[in-house]
N, C-alpha and C positions, 0 to 999 in steps of 0.2 A: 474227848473234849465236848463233843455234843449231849446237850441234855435231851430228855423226852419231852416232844412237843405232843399237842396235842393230834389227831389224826383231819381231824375236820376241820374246816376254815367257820370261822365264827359267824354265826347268822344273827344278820339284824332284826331282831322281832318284834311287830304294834304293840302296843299295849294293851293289857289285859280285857280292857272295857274294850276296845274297839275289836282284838277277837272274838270277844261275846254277842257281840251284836251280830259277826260273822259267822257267827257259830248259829244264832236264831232265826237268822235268816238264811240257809242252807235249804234248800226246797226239802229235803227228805225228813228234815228234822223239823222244819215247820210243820208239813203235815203230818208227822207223829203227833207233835203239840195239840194242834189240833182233834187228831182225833181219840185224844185223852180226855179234853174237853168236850168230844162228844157223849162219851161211852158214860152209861148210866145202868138201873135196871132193867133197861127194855135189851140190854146188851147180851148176846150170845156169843157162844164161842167153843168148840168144839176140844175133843181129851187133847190136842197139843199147844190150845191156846189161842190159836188164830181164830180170824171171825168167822160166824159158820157161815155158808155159801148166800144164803137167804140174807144176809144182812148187810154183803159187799154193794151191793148198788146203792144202799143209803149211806156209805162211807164213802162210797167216790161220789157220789153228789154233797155229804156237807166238804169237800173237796175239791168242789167245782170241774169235778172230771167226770159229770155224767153222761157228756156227751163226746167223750173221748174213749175211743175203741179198748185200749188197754185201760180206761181210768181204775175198775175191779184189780187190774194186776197190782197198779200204783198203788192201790189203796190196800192190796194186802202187805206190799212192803212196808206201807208208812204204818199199818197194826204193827208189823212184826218188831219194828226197830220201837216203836211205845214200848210196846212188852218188853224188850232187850236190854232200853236202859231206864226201865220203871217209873216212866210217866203215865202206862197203863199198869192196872193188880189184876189179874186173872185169878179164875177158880176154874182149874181146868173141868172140862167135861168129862163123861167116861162112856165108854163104850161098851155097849150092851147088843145082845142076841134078839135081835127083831128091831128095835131101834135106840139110838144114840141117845143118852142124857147130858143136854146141851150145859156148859158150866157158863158163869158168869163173868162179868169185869166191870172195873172202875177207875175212876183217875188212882194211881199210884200216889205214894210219899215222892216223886223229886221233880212231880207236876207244880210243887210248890216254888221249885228253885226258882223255875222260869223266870219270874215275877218277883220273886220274894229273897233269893238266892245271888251271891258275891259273884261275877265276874269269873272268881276261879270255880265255883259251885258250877255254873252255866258250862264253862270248858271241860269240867269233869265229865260233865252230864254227855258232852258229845265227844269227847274220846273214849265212852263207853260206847255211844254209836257207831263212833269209826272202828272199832275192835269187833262190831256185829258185822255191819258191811264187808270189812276183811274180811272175816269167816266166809261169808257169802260170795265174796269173790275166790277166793281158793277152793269152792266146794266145786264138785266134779261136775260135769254139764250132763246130764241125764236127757240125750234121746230119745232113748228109746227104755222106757221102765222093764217095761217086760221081760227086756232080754236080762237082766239082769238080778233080777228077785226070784229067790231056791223055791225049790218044792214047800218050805217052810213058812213061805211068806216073808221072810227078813233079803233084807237087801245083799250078795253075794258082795264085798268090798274086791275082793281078790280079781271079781274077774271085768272090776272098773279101771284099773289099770292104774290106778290112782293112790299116789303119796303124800298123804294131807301135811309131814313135815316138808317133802321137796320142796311143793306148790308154794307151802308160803314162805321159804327162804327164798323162791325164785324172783316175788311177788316184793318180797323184805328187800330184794337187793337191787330191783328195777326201781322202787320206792328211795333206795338210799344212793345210787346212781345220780337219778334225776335231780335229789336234795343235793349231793356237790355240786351238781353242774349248777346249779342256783345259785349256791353261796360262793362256789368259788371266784376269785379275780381272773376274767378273761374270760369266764365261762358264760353259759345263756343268761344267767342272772334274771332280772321277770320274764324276758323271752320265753317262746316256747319251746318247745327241743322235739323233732322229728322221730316218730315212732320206731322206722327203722334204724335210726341210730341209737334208741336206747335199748331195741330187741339184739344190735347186734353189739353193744357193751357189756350184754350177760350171758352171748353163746361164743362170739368167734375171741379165740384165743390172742391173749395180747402179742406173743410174739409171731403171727400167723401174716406173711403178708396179702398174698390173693386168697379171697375164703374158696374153699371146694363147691360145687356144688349141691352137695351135702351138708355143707356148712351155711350155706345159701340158703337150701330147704330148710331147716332147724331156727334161721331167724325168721323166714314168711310165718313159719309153725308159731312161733314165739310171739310178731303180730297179731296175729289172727287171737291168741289169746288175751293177748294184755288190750286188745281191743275191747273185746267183752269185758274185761276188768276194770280200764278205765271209763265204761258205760255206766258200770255201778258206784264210782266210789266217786263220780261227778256232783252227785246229787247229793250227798253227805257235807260238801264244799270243799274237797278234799283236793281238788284240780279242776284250771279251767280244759278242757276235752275238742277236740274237733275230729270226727270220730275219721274212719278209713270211709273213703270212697265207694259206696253201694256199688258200684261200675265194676270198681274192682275184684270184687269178690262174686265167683263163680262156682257153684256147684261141682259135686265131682264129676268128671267126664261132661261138661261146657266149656263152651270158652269164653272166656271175658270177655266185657265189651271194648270197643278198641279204644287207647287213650285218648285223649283229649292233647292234652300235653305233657310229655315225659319228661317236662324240666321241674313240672312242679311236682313238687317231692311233699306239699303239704295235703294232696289227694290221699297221702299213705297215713295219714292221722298225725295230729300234732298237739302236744298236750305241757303243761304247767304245772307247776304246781302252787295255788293263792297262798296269801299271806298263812290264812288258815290252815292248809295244807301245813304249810313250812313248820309251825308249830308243832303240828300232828307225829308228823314221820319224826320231828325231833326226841317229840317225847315217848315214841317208840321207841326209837335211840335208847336214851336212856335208860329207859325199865331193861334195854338190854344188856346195859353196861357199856354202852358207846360212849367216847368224850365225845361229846357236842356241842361245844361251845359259846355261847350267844354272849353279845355286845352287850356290857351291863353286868353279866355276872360278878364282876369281880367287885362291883362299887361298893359294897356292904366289907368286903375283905380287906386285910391287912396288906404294907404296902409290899412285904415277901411274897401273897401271893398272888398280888398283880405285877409285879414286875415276872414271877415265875410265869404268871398264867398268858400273859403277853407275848410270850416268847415263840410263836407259832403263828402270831397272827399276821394279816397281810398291813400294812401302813399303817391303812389311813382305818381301821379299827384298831389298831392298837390307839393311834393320836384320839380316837371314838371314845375308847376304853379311859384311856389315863382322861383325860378331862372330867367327864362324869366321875371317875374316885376323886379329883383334885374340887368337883363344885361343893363336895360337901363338909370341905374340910377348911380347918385354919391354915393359909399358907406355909410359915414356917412352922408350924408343927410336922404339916405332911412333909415337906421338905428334910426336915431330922428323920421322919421314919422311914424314907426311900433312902437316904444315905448309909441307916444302920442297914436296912437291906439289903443292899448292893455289896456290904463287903462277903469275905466268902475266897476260900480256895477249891468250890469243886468245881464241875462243869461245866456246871448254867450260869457261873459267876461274872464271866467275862460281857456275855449278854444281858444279867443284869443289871452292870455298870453301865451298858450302851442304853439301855432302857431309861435307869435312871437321870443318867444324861440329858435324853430325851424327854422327860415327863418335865425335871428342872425348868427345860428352854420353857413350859406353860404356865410355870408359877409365876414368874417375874421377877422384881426386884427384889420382892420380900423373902426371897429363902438367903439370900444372898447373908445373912447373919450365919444361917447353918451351913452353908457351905465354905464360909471361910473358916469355920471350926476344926473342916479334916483338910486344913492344907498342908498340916505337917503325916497326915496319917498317909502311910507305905503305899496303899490300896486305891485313895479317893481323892489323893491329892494332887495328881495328875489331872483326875475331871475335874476336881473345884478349879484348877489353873484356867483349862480351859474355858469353864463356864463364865468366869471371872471376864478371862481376856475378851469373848466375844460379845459383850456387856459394854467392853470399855471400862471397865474399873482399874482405879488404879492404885499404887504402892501393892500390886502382886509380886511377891516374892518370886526370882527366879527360880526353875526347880533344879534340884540336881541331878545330873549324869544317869543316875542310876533310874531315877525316876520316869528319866523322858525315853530310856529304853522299857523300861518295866511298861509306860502306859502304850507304847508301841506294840509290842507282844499283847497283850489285852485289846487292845482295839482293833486287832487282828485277828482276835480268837473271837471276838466278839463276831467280826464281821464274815467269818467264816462259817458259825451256827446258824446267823439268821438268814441263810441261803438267798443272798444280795446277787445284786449283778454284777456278774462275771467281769466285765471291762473294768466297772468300777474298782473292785476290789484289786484288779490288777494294776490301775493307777495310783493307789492307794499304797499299794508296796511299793512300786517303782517311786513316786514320791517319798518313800521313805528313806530307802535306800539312794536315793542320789542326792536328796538333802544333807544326813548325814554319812560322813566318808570314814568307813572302816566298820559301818552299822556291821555287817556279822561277825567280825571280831568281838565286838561287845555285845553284841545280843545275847550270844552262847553262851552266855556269863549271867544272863537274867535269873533270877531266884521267882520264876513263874510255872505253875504246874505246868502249863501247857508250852512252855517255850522248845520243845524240841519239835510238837508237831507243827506249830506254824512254822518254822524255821522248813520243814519237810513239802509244806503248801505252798511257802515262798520260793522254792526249790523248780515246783512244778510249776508253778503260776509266772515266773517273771520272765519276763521275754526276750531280756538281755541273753546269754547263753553263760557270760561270762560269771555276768552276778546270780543266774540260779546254779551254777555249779556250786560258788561259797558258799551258796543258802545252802546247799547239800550237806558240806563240811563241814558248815557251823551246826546244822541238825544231827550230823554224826555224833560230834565235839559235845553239846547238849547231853545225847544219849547215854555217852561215855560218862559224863560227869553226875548225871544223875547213879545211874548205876555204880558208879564208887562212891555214892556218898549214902548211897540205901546199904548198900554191904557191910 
């Protein structure tokens, strides 16, 4: 009976121009911009690209970081991510016996977008960013170099301990963690969400109730890194960041310093993810082949596959959803093409109809032409009843027998996919059944694909003892009659 929803709860995303401006304003990506619009002939740059050593203090001064201790460090990240996503062109240098032959740079081809470039031009330019950054934050933390580079000069990978596919599914899934806890309903939503509880959503096992102390260890481990990680991917505008507590963090063989207060739980890092973000990780999603859903997609679409695409969503985006497809259309037209939608005997049909239902109540009076067209139709003639009655319209045809059972089973199946609440749905039978007297005798009889399994939910769900036993019997009675009528 249930159809495939989608996995992710649908995210509401700004609009494209206000992304961009977020996206421009991103400290790591401004000063890339920046120092693209520096670099000219006087620009050096050594066989990998980067600025040579002599030329870092004029890049962290047009940077305004010349009197900042690291401003050289900043200002080789903000070269590197120019270069990365080709607001700077390098001609690398090369490397010669006795001394180096420094190569050149210049503003790149998509220094042009900045300025000159759509909206989505500008996004592209810094989801090319954010996929540099990533890199940089999954790369292994080098120590100590020494230890590590062979008798050959080349870097030993083996004895770095290190899984560049692990790292960054580890990274992909503390990243896709934090984007549900965003979008979902009841989750942090803009809140910020506590570092140990997102280090310990991707170590201790979900059916685990005390973690071991080994398990314990593995999430501090898991901190400590995604601390370092979310240090980098801040500045890209990727999330807002409040890092862990320098206090807390103690060399091997010291001891920390002692708490302050062991209630606040935001000493251990507390992080976000901005509007920008939200977009970013989404559209990671996707190149992965994740459903990701966002509010809007469907308003260009037909009304099959927004009633389809609806079907997973929380309320008050679905009520989000159908408005925006209903602004841009003629009311009874869109009204006809949600009711050819809605018919259907497979799965998602019954949820359909409920959908349909629901989008009807925000057209108004004016579908009220196309809905009295399927009041004789098997399928839609129940809802156009409905829709009708709660209007107040009148000469509505009473419906018959067969119908007011068939829309029973349907609104039952319906309400069972879109995983409603529990009480609800159990008043909802119980009203059914003690409105109408003998309802399982004639349900069992309904000509509805799904009629044996609710009759089997109604079985489970109702609270009388007496009436979910029937519901049992009439789901037997179902079963039986399907199966001799397939045979």
């Amino acid at each position: 009976m249930s159809a495939e929803h989608p996995t992710l709860p649908p995210v509401r995303l700004r609009a494209d121009a206000e992304l961009a401006r977020d996206a421009l304003a991103a400290p790591l990506l401004a000063q890339a911009v920046r120092l693209a619009r520096w670099a000219g002939p006087e620009t050096r740059v050594d066989a990998g690209g980067e600025l040579v050593d002599e030329q870092l203090p004029e890049a962290a001064e047009v940077l305004g970081l010349a009197d900042d201790e690291d401003g050289e460090t900043w200002a080789g990240d903000a070269w590197r991510l120019a270069v990365d996503t080709g607001l700077v062109a390098v001609e690398d240098g090369e490397e010669r016996e006795g001394a180096d032959l420094p190569g050149r740079a210049g503003p790149g081809e998509n220094l042009a977008l900045v300025t000159g470039g759509s909206p989505q031009d500008v996004l592209g330019l810094w989801l090319d960013g954010f996929d540099a950054v990533f890199a940089d934050a999954v790369a292994p933390v080098l120590d100590d170099l020494d230890a590590i580079v062979g008798e050959d000069g080349e870097i030993d990978f083996e004895a770095l301990d290190w899984d560049p596919e692990v790292e960054a599914d580890f990274l992909e899934g503390v990243l896709g963690n934090l984007y549900l806890l965003t979008v979902s309903e009841g989750g942090a939503g803009e809140g910020p969400v506590p570092l140990p509880a997102l280090a310990a959503s991707m170590v201790v096992p979900d059916d685990m109730g005390e973690p071991t102390d080994d398990v314990l260890e593995q999430v501090s481990d898991a901190m400590m890194r995604l601390d370092e990680q979310f240090r980098l991917l801040e500045p890209i505008g990727l999330v807002d960041y409040q890092p862990v507590d320098e206090a807390l963090m103690a060399e091997e063989g010291e001891e920390p310093a002692p708490p302050v207060d062991d209630e606040d739980v935001t000493r251990y890092g507390m992080v976000r993810l901005t509007p920008l973000g939200l977009y970013g990780v989404r559209a990671r999603m996707l190149e992965a082949g994740v459903d990701a859903p966002a509010v809007g997609d469907l308003t260009d679409k037909g009304a099959d596959a927004l009633l389809d695409g609806i079907a997973g969503y929380p309320e008050a985006a679905a009520r989000e959803e159908t408005a925006a497809w209903l602004a841009g259309r003629d009311a009874l037209d869109a009204a006809r093409e949600l009711l050819h939608a809605a018919r259907g005997t497979d799965a998602g049909s019954p949820l359909r109809r409920l959908h349909c239902q629901q989008t009807l109540s925000l057209v108004g009076a004016e579908a009220e032409p196309a809905v009295r067209e399927v009041l004789d139709d098997a399928e839609l003639g129940g809802l156009a009843r409905v829709w009708l009655a709660e209007r107040g319209a009148s000469d509505v045809p009473a419906p018959p027998e067969s119908m007011i059972f068939w829309l029973a089973i349907d609104t039952i199946a319906a309400q069972l996919d879109s995983d409603g609440d529990l009480e609800e749905l159990q008043e909802l039978i119980e009203g059914l059944t003690g409105r109408h007297g003998g309802f399982f005798e004639a349900a069992w009889r309904v000509e509805h694909p799904a009629t044996a399994e609710v009759l089997e939910a109604m079985g489970r769900l109702h609270r009388d003892k007496t009436a979910a036993k029937e519901a049992r019997k009439a789901a037997f009675k179902a079963r039986s009659r399907a199966g001799a009528s397939g045979s």
